[in-house]
ZADRENLO-48852 format. One record per atom (N, C-alpha, C): residue in three letters; x, y, z; residue number from 1. Coordinates in Angstrom, 3 decimals. Layout:
N
<rec r="ALA" xx="X" yy="Y" zz="Z" k="NUM"/>
...
% end
This chain:
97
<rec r="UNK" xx="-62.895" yy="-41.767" zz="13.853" k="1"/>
<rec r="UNK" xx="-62.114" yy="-41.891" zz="12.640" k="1"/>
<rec r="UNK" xx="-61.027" yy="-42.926" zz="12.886" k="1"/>
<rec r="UNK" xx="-61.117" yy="-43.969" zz="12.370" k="2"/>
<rec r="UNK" xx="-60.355" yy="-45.149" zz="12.352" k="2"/>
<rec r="UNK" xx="-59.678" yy="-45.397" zz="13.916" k="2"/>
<rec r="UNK" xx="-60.912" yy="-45.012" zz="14.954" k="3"/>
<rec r="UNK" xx="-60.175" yy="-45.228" zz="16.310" k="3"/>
<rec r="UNK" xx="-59.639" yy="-44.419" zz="17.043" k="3"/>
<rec r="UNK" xx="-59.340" yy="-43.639" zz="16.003" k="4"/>
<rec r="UNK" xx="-58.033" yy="-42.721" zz="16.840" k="4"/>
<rec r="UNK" xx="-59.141" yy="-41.254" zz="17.577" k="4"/>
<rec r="UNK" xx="-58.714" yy="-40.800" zz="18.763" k="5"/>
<rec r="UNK" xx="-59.281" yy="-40.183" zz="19.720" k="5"/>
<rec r="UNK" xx="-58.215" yy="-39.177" zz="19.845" k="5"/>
<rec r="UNK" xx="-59.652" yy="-37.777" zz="19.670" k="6"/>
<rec r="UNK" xx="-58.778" yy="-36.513" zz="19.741" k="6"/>
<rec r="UNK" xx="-59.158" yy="-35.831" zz="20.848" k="6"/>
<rec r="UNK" xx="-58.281" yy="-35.108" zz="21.544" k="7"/>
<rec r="UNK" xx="-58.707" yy="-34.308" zz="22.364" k="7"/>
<rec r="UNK" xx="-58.430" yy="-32.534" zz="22.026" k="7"/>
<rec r="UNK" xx="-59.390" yy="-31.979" zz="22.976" k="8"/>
<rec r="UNK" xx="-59.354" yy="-30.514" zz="22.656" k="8"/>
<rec r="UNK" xx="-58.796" yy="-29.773" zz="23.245" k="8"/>
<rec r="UNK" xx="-58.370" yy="-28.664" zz="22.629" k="9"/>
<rec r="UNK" xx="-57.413" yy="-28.010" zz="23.894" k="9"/>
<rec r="UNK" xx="-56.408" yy="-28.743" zz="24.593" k="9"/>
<rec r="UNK" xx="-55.337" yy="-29.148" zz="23.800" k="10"/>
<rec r="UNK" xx="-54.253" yy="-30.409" zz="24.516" k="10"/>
<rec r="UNK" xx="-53.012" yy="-29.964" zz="24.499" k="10"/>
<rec r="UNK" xx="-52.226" yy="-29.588" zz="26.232" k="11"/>
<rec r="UNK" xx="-51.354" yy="-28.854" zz="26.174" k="11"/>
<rec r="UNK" xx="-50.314" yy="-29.626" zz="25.899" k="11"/>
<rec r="UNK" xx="-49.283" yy="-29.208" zz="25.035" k="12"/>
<rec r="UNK" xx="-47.773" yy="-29.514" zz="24.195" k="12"/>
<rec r="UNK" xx="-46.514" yy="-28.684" zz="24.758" k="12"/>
<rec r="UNK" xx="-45.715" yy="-28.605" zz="26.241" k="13"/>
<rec r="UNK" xx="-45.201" yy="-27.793" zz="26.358" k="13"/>
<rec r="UNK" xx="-45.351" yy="-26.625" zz="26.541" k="13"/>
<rec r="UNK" xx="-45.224" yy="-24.943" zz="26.130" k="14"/>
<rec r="UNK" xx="-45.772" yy="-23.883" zz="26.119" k="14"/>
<rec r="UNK" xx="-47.175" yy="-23.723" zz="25.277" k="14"/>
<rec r="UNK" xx="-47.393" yy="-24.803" zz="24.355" k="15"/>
<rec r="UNK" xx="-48.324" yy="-24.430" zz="23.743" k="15"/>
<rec r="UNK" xx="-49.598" yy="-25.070" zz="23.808" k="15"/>
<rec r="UNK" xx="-50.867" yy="-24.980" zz="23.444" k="16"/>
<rec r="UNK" xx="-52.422" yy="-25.484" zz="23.575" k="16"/>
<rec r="UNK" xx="-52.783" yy="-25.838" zz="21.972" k="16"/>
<rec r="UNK" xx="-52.532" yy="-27.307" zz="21.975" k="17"/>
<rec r="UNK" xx="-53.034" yy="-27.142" zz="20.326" k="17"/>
<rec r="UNK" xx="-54.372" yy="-27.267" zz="20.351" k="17"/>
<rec r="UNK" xx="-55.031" yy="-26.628" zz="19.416" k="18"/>
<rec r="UNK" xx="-56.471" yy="-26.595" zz="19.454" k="18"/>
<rec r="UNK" xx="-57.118" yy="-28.236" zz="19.259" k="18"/>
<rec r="UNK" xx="-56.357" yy="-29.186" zz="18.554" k="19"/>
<rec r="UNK" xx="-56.889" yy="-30.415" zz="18.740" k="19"/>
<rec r="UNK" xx="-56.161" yy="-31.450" zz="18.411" k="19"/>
<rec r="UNK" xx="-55.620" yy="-32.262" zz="19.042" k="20"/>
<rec r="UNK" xx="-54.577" yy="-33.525" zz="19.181" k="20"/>
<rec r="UNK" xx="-55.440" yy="-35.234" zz="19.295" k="20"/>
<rec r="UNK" xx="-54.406" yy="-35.617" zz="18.780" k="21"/>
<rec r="UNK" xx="-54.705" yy="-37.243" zz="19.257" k="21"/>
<rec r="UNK" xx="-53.128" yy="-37.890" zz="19.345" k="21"/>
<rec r="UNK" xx="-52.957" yy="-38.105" zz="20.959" k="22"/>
<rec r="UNK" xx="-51.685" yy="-37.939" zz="20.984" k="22"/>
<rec r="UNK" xx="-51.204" yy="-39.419" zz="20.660" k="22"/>
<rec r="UNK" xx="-52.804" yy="-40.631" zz="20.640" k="23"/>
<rec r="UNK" xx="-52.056" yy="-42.044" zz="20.590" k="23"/>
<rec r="UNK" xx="-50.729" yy="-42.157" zz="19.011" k="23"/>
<rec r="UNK" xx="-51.296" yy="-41.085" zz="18.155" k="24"/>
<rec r="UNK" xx="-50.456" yy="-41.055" zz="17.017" k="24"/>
<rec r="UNK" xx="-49.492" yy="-39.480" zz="16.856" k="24"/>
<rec r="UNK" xx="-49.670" yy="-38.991" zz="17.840" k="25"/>
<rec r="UNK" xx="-48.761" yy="-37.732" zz="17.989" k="25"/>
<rec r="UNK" xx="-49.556" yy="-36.739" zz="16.716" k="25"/>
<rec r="UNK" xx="-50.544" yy="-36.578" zz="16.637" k="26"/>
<rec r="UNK" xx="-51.229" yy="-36.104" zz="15.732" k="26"/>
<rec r="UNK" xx="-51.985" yy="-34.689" zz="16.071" k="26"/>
<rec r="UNK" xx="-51.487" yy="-33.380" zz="15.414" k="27"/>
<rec r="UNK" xx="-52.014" yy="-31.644" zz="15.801" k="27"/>
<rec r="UNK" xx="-52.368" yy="-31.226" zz="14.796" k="27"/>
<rec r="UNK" xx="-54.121" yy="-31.141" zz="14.498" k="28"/>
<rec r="UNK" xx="-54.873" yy="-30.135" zz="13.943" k="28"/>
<rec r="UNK" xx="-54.998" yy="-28.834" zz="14.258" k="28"/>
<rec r="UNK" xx="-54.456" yy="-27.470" zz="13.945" k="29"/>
<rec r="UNK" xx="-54.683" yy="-26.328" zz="14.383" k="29"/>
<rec r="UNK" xx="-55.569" yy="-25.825" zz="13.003" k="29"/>
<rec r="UNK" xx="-56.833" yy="-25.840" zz="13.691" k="30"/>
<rec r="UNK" xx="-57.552" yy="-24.457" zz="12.425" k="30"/>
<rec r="UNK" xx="-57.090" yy="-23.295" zz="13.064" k="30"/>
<rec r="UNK" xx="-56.925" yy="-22.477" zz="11.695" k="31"/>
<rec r="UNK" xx="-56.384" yy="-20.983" zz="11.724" k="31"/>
<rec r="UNK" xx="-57.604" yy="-19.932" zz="11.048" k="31"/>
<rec r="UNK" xx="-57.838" yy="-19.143" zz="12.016" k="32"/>
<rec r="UNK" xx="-58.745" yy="-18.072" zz="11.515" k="32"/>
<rec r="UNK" xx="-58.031" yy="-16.522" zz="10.859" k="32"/>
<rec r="UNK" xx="-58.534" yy="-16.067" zz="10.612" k="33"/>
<rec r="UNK" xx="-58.636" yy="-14.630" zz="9.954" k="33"/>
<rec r="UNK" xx="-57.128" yy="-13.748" zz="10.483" k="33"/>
<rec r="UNK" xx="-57.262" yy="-13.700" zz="11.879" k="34"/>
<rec r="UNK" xx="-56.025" yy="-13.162" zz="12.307" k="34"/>
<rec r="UNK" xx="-54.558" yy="-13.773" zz="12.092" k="34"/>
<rec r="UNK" xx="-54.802" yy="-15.138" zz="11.580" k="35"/>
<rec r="UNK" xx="-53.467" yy="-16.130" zz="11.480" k="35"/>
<rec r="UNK" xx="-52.917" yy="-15.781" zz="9.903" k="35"/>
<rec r="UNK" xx="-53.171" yy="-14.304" zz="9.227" k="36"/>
<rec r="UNK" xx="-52.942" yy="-14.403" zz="8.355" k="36"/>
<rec r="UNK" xx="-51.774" yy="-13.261" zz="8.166" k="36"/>
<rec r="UNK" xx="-51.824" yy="-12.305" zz="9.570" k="37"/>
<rec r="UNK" xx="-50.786" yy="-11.450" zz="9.709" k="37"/>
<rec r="UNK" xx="-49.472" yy="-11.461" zz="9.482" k="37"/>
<rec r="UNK" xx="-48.505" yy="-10.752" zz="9.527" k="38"/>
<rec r="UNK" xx="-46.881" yy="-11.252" zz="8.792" k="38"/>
<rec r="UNK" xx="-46.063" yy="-12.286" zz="10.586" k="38"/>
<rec r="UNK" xx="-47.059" yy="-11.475" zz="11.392" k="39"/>
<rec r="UNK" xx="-46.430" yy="-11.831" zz="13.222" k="39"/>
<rec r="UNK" xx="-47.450" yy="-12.827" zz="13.299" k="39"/>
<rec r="UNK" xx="-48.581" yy="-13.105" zz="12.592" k="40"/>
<rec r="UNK" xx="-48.644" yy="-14.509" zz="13.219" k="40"/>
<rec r="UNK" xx="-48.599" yy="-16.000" zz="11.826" k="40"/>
<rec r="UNK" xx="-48.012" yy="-15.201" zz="11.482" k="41"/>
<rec r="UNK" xx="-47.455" yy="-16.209" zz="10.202" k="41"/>
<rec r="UNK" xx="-46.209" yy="-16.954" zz="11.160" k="41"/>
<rec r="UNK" xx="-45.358" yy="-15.828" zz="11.489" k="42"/>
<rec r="UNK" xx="-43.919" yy="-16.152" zz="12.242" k="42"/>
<rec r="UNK" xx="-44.244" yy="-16.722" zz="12.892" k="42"/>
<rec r="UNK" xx="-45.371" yy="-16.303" zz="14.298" k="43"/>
<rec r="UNK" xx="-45.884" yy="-17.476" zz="15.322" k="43"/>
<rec r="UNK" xx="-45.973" yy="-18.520" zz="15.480" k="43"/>
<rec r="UNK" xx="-46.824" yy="-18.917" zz="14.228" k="44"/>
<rec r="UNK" xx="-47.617" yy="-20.019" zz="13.810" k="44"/>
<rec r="UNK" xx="-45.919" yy="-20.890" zz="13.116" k="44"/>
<rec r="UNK" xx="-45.234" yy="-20.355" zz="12.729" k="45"/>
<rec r="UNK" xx="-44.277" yy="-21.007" zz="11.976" k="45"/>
<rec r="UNK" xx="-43.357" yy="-21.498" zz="13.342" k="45"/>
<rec r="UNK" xx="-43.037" yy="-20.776" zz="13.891" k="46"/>
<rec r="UNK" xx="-42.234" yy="-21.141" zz="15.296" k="46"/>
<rec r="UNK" xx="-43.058" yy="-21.982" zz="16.239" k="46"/>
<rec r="UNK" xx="-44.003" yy="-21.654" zz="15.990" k="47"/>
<rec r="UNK" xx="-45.033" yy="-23.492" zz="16.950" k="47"/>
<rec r="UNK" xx="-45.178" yy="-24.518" zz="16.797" k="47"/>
<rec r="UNK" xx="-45.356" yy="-24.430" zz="15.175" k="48"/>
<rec r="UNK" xx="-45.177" yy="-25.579" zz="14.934" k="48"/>
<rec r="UNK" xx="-44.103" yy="-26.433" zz="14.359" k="48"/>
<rec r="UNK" xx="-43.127" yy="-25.715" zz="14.323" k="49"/>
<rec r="UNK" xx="-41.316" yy="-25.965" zz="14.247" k="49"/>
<rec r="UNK" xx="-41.318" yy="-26.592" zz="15.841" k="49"/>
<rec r="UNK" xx="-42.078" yy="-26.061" zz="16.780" k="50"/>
<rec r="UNK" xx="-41.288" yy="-26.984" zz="18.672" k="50"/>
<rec r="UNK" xx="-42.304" yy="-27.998" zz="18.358" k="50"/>
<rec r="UNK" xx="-43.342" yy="-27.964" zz="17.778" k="51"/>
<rec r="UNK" xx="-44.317" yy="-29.008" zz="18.029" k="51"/>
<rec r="UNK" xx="-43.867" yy="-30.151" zz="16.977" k="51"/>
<rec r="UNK" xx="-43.216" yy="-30.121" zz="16.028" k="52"/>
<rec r="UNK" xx="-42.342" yy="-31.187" zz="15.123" k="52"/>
<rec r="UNK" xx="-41.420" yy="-31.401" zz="15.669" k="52"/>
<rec r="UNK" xx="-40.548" yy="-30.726" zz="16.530" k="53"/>
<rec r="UNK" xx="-39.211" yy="-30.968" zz="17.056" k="53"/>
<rec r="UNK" xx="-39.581" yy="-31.965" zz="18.609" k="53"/>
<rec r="UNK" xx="-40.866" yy="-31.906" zz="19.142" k="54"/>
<rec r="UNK" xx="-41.423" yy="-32.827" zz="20.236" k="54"/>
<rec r="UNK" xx="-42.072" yy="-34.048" zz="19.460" k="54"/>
<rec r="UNK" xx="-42.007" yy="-34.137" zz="18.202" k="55"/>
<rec r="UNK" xx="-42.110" yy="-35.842" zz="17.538" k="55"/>
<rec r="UNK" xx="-43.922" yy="-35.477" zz="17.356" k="55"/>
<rec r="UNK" xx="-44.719" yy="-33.918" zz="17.371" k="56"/>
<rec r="UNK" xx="-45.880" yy="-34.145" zz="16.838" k="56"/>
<rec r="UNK" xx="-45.957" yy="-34.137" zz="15.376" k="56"/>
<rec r="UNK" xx="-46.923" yy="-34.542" zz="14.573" k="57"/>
<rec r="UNK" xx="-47.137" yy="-34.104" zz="12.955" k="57"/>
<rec r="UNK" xx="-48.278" yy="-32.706" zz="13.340" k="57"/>
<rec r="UNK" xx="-48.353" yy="-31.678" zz="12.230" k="58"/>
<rec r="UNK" xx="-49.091" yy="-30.554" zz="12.579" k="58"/>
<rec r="UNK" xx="-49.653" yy="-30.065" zz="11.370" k="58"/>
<rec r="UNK" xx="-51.433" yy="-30.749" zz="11.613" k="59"/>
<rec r="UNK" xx="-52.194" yy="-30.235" zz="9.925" k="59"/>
<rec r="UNK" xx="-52.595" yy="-29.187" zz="10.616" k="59"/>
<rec r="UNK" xx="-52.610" yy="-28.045" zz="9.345" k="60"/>
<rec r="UNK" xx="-52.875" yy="-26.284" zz="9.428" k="60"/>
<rec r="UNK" xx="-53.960" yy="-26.097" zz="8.560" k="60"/>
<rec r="UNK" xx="-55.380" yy="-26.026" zz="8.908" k="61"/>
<rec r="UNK" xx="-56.510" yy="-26.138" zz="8.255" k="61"/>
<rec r="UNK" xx="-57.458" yy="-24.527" zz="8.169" k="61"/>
<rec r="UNK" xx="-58.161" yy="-23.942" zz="7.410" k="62"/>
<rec r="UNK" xx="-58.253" yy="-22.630" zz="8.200" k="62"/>
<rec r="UNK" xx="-59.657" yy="-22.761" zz="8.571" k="62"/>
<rec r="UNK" xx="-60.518" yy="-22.261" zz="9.027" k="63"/>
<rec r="UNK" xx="-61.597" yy="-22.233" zz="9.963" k="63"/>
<rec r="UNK" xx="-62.600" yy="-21.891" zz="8.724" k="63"/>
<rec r="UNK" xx="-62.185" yy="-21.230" zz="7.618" k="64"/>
<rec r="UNK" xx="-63.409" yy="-21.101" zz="6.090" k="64"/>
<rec r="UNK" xx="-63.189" yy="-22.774" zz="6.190" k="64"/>
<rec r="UNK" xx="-62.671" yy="-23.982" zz="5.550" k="65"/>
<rec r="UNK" xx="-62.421" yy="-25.160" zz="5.498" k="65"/>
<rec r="UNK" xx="-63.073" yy="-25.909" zz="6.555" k="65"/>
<rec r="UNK" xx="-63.227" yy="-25.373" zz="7.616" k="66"/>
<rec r="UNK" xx="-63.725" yy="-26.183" zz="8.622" k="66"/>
<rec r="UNK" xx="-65.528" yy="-26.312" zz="8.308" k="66"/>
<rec r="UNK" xx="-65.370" yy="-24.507" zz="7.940" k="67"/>
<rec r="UNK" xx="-67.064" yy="-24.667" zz="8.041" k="67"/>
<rec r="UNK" xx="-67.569" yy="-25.003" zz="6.187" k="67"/>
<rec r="UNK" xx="-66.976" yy="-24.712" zz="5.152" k="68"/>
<rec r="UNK" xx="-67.137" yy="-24.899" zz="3.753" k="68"/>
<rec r="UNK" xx="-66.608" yy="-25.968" zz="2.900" k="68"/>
<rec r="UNK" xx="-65.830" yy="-26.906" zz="3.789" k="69"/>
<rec r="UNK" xx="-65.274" yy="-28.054" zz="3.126" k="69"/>
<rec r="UNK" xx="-64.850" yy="-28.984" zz="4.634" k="69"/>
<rec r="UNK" xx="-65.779" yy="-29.729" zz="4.862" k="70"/>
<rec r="UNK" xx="-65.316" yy="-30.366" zz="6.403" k="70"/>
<rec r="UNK" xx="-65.336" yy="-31.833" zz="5.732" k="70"/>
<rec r="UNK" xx="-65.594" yy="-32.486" zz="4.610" k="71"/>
<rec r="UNK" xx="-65.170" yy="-33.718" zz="3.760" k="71"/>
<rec r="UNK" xx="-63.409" yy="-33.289" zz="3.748" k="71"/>
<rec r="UNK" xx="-63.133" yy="-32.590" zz="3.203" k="72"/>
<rec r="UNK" xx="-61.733" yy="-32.040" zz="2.808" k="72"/>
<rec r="UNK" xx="-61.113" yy="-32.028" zz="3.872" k="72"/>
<rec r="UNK" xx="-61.330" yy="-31.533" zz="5.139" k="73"/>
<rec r="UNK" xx="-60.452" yy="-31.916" zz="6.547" k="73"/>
<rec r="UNK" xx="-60.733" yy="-32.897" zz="6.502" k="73"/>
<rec r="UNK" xx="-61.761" yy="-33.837" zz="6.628" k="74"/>
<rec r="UNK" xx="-61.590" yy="-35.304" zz="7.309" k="74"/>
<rec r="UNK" xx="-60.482" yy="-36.310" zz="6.372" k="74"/>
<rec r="UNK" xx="-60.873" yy="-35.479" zz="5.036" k="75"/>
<rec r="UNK" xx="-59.902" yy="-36.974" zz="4.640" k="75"/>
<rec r="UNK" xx="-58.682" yy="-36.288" zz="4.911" k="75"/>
<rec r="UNK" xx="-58.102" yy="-35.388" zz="4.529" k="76"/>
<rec r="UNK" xx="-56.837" yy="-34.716" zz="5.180" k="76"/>
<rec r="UNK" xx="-56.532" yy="-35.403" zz="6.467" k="76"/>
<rec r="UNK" xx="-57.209" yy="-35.284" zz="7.347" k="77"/>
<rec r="UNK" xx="-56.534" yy="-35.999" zz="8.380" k="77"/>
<rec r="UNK" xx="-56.823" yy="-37.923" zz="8.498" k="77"/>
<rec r="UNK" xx="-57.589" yy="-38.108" zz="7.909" k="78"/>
<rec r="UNK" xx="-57.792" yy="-39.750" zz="7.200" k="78"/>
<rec r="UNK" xx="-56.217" yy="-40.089" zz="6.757" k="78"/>
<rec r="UNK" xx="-56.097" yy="-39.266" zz="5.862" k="79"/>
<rec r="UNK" xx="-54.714" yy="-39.634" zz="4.912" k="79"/>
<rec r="UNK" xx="-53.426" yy="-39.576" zz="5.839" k="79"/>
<rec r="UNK" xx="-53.449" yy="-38.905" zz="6.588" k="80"/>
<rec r="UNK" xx="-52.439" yy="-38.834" zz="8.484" k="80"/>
<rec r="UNK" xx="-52.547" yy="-40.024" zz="9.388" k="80"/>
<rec r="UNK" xx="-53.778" yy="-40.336" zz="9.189" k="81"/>
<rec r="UNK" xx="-53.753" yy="-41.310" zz="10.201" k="81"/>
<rec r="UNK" xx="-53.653" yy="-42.640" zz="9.544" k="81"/>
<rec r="UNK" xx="-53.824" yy="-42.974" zz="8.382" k="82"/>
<rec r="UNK" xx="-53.944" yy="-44.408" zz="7.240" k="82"/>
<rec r="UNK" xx="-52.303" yy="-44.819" zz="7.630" k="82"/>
<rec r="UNK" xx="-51.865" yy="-46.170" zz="7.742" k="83"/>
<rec r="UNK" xx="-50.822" yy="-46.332" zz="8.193" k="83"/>
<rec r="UNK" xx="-50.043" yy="-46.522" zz="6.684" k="83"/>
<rec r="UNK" xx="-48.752" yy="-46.238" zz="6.635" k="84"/>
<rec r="UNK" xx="-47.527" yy="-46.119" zz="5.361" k="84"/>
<rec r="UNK" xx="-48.141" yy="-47.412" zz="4.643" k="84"/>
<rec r="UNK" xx="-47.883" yy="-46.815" zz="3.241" k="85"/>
<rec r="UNK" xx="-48.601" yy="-47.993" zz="1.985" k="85"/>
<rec r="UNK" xx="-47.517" yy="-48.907" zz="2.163" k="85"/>
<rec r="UNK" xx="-47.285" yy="-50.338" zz="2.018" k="86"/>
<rec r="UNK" xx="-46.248" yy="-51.020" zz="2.122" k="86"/>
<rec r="UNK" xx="-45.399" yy="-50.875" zz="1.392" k="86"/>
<rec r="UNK" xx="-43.886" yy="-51.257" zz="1.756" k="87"/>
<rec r="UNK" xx="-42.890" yy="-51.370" zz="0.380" k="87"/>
<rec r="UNK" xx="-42.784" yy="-52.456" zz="-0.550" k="87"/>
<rec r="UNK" xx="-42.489" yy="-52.252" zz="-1.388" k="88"/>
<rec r="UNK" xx="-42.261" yy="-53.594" zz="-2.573" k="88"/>
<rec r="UNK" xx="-41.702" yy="-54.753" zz="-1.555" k="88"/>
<rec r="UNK" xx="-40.630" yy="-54.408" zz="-1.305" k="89"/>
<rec r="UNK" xx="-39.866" yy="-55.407" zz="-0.049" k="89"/>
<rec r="UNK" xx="-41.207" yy="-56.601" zz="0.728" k="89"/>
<rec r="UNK" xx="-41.971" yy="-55.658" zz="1.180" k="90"/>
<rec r="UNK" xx="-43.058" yy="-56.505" zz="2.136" k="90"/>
<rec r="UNK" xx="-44.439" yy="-57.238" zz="1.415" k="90"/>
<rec r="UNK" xx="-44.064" yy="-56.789" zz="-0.465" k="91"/>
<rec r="UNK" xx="-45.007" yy="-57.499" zz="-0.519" k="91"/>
<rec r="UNK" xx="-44.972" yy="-59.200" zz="-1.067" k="91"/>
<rec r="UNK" xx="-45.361" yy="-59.969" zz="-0.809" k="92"/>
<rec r="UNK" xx="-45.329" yy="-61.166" zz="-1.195" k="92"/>
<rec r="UNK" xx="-44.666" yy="-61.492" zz="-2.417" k="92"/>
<rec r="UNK" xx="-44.227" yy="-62.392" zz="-2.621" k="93"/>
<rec r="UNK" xx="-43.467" yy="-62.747" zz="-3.765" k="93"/>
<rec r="UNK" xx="-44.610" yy="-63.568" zz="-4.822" k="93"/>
<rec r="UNK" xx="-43.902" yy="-63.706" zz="-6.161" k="94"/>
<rec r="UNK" xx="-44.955" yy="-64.531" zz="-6.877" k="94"/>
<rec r="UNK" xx="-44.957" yy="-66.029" zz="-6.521" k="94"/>
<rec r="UNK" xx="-45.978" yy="-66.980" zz="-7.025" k="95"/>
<rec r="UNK" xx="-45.312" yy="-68.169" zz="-6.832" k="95"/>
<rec r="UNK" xx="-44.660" yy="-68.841" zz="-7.214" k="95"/>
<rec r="UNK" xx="-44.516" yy="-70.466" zz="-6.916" k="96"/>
<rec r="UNK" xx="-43.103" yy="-70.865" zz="-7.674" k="96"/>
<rec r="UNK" xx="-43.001" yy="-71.332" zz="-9.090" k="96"/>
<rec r="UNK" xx="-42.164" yy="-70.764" zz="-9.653" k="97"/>
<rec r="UNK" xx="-42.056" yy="-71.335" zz="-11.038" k="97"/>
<rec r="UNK" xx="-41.823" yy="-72.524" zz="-11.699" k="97"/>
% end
């Protein structure tokens, strides 16, 4: 996907994100069935609060999505990795009048 190389199981400090590409500081965690509890809501919220606070971005995808909409993750993370649309500032001027 546009180059960028993920690895699995990629440790972040205390934590193992289930899948990174660190050339863009980039953390996919699919979340299954149990990630829906009130304690691992909190979990999941406090991980990925250290994992933003270490300069990663962190898409939260759930594991139905992985297997029933895997177009829908890719561009999700397509749209992460596409670099910032330019500003007016950078775009060319008209020509001369």
């Amino acid at each position: 996907m546009n180059g960028a190389r993920f690895r699995r199981q990629h440790p972040v400090g205390p934590y193992i994100a289930d899948t990174a590409c660190p050339a863009v500081r980039l953390i996919v965690e699919v979340d299954g069935a149990t990630h829906s509890t009130s304690d691992e809501l909190a979990h999941d919220a406090r991980r990925t609060k250290y994992l933003e606070q270490q300069g990663w971005t962190v898409i939260r995808v759930s594991n139905i999505d992985v297997y029933e909409n895997m177009d829908g993750v890719w561009r999700t993370i397509a749209a992460r990795l596409a670099p910032p649309p330019r500003s007016a500032r950078d775009l060319p001027t008209g020509g001369e009048d």
